[in-house]
C-alpha positions as CSV (number, residue, x, y, z in Angstrom):
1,X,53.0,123.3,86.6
2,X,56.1,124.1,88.4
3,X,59.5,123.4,88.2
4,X,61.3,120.8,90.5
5,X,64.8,120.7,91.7
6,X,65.9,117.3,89.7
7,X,69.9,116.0,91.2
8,X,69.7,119.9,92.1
9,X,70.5,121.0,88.5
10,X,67.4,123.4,88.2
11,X,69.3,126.5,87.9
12,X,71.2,124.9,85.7
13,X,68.3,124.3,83.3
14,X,66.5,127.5,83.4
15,X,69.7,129.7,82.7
16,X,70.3,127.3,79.6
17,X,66.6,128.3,77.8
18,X,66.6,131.5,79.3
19,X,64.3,131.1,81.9
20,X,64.3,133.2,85.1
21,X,64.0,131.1,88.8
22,X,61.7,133.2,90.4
23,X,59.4,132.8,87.4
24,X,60.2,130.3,84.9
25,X,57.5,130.8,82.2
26,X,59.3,134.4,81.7
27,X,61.9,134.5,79.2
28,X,64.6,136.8,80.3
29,X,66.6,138.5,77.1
30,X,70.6,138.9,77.7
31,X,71.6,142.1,75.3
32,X,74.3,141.2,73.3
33,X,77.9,143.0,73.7
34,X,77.9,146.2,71.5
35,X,81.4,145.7,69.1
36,X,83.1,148.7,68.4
37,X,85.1,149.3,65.7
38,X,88.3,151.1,65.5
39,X,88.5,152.3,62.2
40,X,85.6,154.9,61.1
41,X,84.9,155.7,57.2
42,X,85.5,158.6,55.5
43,X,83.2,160.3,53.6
44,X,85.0,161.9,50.4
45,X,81.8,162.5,48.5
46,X,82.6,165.9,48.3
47,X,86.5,165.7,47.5
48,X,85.1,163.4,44.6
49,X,82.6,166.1,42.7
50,X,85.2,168.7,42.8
51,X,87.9,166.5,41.9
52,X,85.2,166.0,38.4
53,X,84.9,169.4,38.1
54,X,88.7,170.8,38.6
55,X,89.9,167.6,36.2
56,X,86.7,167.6,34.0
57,X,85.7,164.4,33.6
58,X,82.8,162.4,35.7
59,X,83.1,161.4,38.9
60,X,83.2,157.1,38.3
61,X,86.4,158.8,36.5
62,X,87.5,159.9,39.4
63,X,90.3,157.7,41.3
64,X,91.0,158.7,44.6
65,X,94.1,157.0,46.7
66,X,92.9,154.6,49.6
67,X,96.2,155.1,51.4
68,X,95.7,159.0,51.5
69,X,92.4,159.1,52.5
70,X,93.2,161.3,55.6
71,X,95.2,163.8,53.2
72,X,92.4,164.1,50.7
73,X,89.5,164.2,53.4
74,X,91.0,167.4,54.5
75,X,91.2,168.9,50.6
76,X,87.7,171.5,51.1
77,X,88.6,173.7,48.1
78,X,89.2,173.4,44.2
79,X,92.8,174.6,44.7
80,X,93.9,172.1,47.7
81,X,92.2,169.3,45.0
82,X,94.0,170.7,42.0
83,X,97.6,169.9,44.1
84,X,96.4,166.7,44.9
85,X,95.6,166.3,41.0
86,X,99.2,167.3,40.4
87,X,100.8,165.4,43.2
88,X,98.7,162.1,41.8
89,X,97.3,161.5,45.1
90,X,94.1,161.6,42.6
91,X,94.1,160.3,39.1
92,X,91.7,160.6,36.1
93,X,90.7,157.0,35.4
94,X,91.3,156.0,31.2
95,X,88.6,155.6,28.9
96,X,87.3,152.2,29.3
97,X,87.7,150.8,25.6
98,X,84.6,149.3,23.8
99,X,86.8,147.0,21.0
100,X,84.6,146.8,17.4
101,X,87.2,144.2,16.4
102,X,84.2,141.4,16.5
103,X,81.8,143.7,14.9
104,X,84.0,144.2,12.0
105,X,84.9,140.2,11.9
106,X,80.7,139.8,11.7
107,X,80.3,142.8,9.2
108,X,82.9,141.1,6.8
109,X,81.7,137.8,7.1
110,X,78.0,139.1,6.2
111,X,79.5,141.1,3.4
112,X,80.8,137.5,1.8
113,X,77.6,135.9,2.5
114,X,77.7,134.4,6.0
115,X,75.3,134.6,8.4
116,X,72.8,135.9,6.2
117,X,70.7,131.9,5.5
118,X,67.7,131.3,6.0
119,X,67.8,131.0,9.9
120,X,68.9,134.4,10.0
121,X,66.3,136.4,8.4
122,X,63.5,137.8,9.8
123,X,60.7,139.7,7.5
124,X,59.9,139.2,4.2
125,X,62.2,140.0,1.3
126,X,60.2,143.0,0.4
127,X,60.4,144.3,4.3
128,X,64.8,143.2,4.1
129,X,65.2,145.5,1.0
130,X,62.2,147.4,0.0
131,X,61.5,147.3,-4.0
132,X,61.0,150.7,-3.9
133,X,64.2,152.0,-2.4
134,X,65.9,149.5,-5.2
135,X,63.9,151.2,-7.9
136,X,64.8,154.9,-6.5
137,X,68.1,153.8,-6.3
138,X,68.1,152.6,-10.2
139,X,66.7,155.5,-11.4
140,X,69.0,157.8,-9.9
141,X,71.7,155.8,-10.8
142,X,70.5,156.5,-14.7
143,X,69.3,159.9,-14.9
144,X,72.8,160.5,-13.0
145,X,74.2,159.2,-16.2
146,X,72.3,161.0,-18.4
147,X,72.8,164.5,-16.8
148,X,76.5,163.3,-17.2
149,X,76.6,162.5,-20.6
150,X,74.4,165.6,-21.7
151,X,77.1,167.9,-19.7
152,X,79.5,166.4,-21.8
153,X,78.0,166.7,-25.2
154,X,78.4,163.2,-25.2
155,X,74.4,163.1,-26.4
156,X,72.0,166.2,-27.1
157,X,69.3,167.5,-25.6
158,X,66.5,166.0,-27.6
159,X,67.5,162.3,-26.7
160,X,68.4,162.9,-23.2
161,X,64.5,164.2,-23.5
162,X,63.7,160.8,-25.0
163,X,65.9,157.9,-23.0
164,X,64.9,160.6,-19.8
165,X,61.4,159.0,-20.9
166,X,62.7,155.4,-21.4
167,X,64.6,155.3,-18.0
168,X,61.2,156.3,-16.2
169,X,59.4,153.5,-17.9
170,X,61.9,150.9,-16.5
171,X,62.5,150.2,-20.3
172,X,66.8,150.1,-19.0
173,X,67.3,147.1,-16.0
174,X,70.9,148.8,-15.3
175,X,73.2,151.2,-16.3
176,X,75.1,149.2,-18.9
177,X,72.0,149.0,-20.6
178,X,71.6,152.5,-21.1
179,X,75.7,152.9,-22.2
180,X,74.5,150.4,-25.0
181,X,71.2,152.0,-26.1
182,X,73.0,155.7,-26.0
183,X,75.7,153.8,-28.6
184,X,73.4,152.3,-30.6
185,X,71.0,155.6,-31.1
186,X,74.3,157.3,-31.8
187,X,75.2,155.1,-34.4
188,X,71.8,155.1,-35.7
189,X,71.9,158.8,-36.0
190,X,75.1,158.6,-37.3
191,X,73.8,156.2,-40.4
192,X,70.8,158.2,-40.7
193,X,72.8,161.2,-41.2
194,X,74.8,159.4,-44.0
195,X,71.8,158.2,-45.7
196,X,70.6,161.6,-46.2
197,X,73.3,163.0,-47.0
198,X,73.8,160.5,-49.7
199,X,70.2,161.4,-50.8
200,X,70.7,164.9,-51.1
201,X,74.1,164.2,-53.1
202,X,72.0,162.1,-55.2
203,X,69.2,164.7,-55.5
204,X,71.8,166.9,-56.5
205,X,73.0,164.9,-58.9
206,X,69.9,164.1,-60.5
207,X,68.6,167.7,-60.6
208,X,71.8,168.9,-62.2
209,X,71.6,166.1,-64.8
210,X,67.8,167.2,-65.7
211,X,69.2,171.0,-65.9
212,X,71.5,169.9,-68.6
213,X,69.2,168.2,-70.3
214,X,66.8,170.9,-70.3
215,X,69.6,173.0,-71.9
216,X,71.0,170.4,-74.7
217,X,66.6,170.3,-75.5
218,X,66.5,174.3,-75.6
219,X,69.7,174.5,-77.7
220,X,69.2,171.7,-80.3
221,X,65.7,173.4,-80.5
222,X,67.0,176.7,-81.2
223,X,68.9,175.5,-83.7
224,X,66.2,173.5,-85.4
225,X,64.4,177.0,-85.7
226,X,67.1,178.3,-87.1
227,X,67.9,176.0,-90.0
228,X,64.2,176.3,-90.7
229,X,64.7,180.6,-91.1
């Protein structure tokens, strides 16, 4: 199939889709005008790193002026970059600040109660606060206590022995418990102690009072004898 001239406009057609005149079913390609820019980049990877090492810091810390570029591109030594440091041609960038001002807000809220429903939890109770750390806790909190009190000489060593015992057979739930037990076995003690002294008063007593009678027998017997003589 070939190409006809229509109204003469067959040029006109084949240089709009490309096509050459000689031979129309070859595409001819028109390279596109190179554009050249005017301004070239400048590499100041290396003025970065020992900018990092001279300030000592990173180099995202590193903040190098864009409208000094040619100034720093020609810094090749730690000393030219520590004048630049000082002339502020480049700058240490400031700790970027991580606020815990919300973390706080949520840590106090929890500690009152919110946030903490049933929504919120994930695991079993057991798994949230293990029974066993609870006990250890406990315990410590007792024998703690005792050690205290027995430092003290608030209780001896035979019943810190014995509620030593008692604490490890969860016989106290908390600490109060144990303050009212240690009072009440003093007291106990303490009564005891009266009691028996009492008893030994009494004893006492009673012994002396079967001495004397002993000695009114022997004397009114001796004197029997001797009327008898």
């Amino acid at each position: 199939m070939s190409l006809l001239p229509i109204n003469g406009r067959l040029n006109d057609r084949t240089s709009l889709f490309g096509l050459s005149v000689q031979n129309p079913s070859v595409t001819t390609i028109h390279p596109r005008p190179r554009t050249t820019t005017s301004s070239k980049m400048v590499n100041l990877r290396t003025q970065k790193r020992l900018a990092a090492s001279v300030v000592g810091c990173g180099k995202r810390k590193i903040w190098l002026d864009p409208n000094e570029t040619s100034e720093i591109a020609n810094a090749n030594s730690r000393q030219t970059i520590r004048k630049l440091v000082q002339d502020g041609l480049i700058i240490r960038k400031p700790v970027t600040m991580h606020s815990r001002a919300r973390a706080r807000a949520l840590t106090a809220a929890r500690r009152i109660g919110r946030h903490r429903g049933f929504g919120k939890r994930k695991g079993t109770a057991d798994a949230r606060m293990p029974s066993q750390v609870l006990w250890m806790r406990r315990l410590r909190v007792l024998r703690r206590l005792l050690v205290k009190y027995r430092a003290a000489g608030k209780i001896d060593k035979h019943l810190y022995h014995e509620l030593y015992h008692l604490s490890k057979g969860n016989t106290f739930k908390h600490k109060r418990a144990l303050v009212e037990h240690i009072h009440k076995a003093k007291a106990e003690k303490a009564r005891e102690r009266v009691i028996k002294e009492e008893m030994d008063a009494k004893r006492a007593k009673t012994k002396a009072a079967r001495e004397r009678r002993q000695e009114r027998l022997q004397q009114k017997r001796a004197e029997q004898l001797g009327d008898a003589e």
